[in-house]
N, C-alpha and C positions, 0 to 999 in steps of 0.2 A: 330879460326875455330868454326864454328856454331856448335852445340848440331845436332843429326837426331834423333828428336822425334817420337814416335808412332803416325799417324794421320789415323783416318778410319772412313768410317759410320759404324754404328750400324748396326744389321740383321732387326733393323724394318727399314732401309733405310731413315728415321725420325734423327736420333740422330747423332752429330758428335762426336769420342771420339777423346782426344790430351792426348797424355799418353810424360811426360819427367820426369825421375827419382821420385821425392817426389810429382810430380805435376801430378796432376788426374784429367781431364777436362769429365763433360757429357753435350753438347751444343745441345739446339735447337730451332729454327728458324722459325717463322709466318711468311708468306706473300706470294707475288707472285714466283715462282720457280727463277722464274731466279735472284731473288733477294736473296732468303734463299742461290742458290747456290754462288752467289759472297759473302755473309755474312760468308760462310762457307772457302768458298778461303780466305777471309779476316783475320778469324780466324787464321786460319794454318798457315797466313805467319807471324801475330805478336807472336805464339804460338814459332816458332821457334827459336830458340834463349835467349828465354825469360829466363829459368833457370840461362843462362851464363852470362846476366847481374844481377840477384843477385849474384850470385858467387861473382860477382868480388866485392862488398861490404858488403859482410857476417859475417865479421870479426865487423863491424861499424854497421851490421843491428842487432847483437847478445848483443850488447852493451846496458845500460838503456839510455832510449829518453833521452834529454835535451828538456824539454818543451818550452822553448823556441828561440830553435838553431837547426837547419837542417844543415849536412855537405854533407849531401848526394846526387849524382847525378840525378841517374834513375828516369824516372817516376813515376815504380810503387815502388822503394823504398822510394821516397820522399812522393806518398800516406801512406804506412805503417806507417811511423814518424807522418805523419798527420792526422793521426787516431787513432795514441796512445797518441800523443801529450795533448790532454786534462786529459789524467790522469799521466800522465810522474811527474807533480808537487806534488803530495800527496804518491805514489806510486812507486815501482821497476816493471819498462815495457820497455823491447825491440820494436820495430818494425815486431820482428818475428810474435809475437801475433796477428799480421793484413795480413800476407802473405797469407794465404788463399782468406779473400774477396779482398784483393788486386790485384792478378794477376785475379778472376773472375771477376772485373770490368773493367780491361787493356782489356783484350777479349773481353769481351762486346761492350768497346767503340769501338776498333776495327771495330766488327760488325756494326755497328749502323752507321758509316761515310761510308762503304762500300756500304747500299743500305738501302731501308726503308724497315721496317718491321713494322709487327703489332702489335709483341708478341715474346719476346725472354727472354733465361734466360741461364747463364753460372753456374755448378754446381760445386764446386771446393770440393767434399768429403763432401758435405754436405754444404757450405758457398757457398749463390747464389746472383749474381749477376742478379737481372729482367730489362726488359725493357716490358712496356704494354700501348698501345694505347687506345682509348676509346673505352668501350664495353669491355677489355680485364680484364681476371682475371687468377689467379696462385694458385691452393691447394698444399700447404706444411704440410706433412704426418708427424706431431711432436714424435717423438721417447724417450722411456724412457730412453736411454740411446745414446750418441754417435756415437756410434759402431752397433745400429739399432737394438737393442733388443725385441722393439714392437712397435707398433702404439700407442697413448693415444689420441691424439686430431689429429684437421686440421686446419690449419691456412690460411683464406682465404684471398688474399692480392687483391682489386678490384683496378681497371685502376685510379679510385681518392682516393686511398687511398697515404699517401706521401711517405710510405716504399718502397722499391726497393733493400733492402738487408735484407738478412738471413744469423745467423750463430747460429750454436750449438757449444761451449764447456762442459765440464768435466770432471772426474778423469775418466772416462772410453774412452775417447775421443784418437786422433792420438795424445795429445803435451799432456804434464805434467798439472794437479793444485795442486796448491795449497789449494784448496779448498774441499771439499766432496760430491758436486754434484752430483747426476747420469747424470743429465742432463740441461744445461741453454740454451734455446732457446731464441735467440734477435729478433727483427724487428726494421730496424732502414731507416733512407734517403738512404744509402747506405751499399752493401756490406761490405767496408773496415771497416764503422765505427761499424757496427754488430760484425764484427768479434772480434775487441778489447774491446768492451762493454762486448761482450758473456763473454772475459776471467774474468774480474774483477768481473764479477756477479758469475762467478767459483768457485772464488777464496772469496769472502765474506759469501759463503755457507760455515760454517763452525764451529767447535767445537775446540777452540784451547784445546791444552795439554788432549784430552777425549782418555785415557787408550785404548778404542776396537779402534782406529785411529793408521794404520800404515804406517809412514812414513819414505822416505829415500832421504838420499841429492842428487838433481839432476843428478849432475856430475858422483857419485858413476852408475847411468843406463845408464847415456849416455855422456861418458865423453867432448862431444863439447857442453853442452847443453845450450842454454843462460842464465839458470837459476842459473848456478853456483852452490856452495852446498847450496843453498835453497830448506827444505824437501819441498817433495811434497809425493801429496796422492798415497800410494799404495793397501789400502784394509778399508775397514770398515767393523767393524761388525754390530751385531744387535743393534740398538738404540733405547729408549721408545717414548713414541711419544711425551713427551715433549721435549727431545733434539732435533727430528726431528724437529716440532716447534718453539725450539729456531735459531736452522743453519739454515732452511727455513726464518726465521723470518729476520736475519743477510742479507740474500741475498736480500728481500724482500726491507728492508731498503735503502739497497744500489741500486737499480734496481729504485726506487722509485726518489731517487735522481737524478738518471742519466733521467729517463724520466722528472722530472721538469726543468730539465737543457737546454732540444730537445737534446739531445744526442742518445736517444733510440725510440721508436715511441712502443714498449713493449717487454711485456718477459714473458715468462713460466718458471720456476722453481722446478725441480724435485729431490726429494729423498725419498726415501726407501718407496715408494710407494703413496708419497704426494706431492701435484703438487701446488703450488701456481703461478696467474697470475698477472700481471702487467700493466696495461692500455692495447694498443693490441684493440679494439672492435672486431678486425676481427678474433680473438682466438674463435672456437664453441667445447664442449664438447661433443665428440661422445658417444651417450646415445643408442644405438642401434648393434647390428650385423648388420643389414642392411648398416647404417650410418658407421660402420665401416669397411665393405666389399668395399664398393663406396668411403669413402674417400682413401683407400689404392690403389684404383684401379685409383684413379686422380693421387692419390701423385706419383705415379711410372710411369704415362701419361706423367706427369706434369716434 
């Protein structure tokens, strides 16, 4: 028996929300009416259901990738694996780490075969899956933290640029890092492959064994977690700005690799008040009130 998930417009009559347990959708839709409305029907009937086919392989999505063996059925579980899969060989990574832009891209397609649009974008807590025609563009309101603490920049993604996914991880984020990030913002080809970029760029932000760093084994906060008892970040303190620096620096490294790879198309990297970026052209530095009154006013349009 099917999930009955939360499905509603928004009070701007603009925005679709799909609310099912963990899974937090904010959809919206370019084009002719009668097309936004079938993209939006379209949504809600893949939206349906959708938590109860991971369920049923949760057990095998919680599991580390085998970089090069998929056991998995589902579509969008077979995306997750295939999103982690290139870092599965050097590293400890689940599938979970891609569930976010994964189920925002299954929506999207969704949409997109339902009717044409001009401009659409699934928002999955922050992990967006875009679609943008020519002439079409998308402001992404980059946050110092997660959890949506402030505005710091906008990241403007235009119709020929080749991103079409965003995601944020860090230790202030909805999943555990490993890492000490306040915040790593991706742009990558897709949703799904943002999302698992974001974690590893999380998780290379980082100060091993650094005393003001507290950690606790996953399991111990949330005993299903796929992380097993691997610590992960719970608090930092104050760091000098050469640590900062150096764990910016660790991240930077690793972000650098992944974008010579095409794995990433760039990255923004934040801690304790210093932000390093990463290829991105489309990354602008809000140097104004003005500039950042009007980018927060798209990013929350948008």
């Amino acid at each position: 028996m099917k999930r009955r998930p939360q499905i509603a417009l928004l009070a701007d009559r603009r925005r679709l929300h799909l609310q099912d347990g963990p899974i937090d959708l904010i959809v919206e839709a370019k084009g002719k009416e009668v097309d936004v409305q079938a993209a939006y029907r379209a949504a809600a009937r893949r939206f349906t259901g959708l938590l109860d086919e991971l369920c049923e392989e949760l057990g095998e999505l919680r599991r580390a990738a085998d970089p090069a063996l998929c056991t998995l059925k589902g579509v969008v579980a077979r995306r997750m694996h295939a999103a982690v899969a290139p870092f599965a060989g050097d590293c400890f990574i689940t599938p979970m780490a891609a569930v976010a832009g994964s189920v925002a891209e299954e929506i999207l397609g969704a949409m997109l075969c339902a009717s044409q649009l001009t401009r659409a974008y699934v928002n999955n807590g922050g992990d967006i899956a875009l679609h943008l025609c020519d002439g079409e563009q998308f402001t992404v309101g980059l946050m110092d933290r997660p959890d949506g603490h402030g505005l710091l920049r906008t990241m403007m993604i235009h119709a020929d640029d080749p991103a079409r996914g965003i995601a944020t991880s860090g230790r202030h984020g909805r999943s555990f890092s490993l890492g000490i990030a306040d915040a790593v913002t991706v742009v990558a080809r897709t949703a799904s492959q943002a999302d698992a970029a974001a974690t590893i760029i999380a998780n290379a932000v980082n100060l091993h064994g650094h005393p003001a760093i507290v950690r606790r084994p996953a399991n111990e906060l949330q005993p299903d977690s796929d992380l097993g008892a691997r610590l992960v970040t719970r608090a930092v303190g104050e760091l000098s700005d050469h640590e900062i620096e150096e764990a910016l620096e660790a991240g930077n490294q690793c972000a650098r690799e992944l974008l010579g790879a095409g794995l990433i198309e760039g990255a923004a990297l934040r801690l304790q008040g210093e932000t390093v970026v990463v290829g991105a052209r489309t990354v602008e530095a809000l140097q104004s009130p003005e500039l950042h009154n009007r980018a927060l006013e798209n990013a929350m349009h948008d």
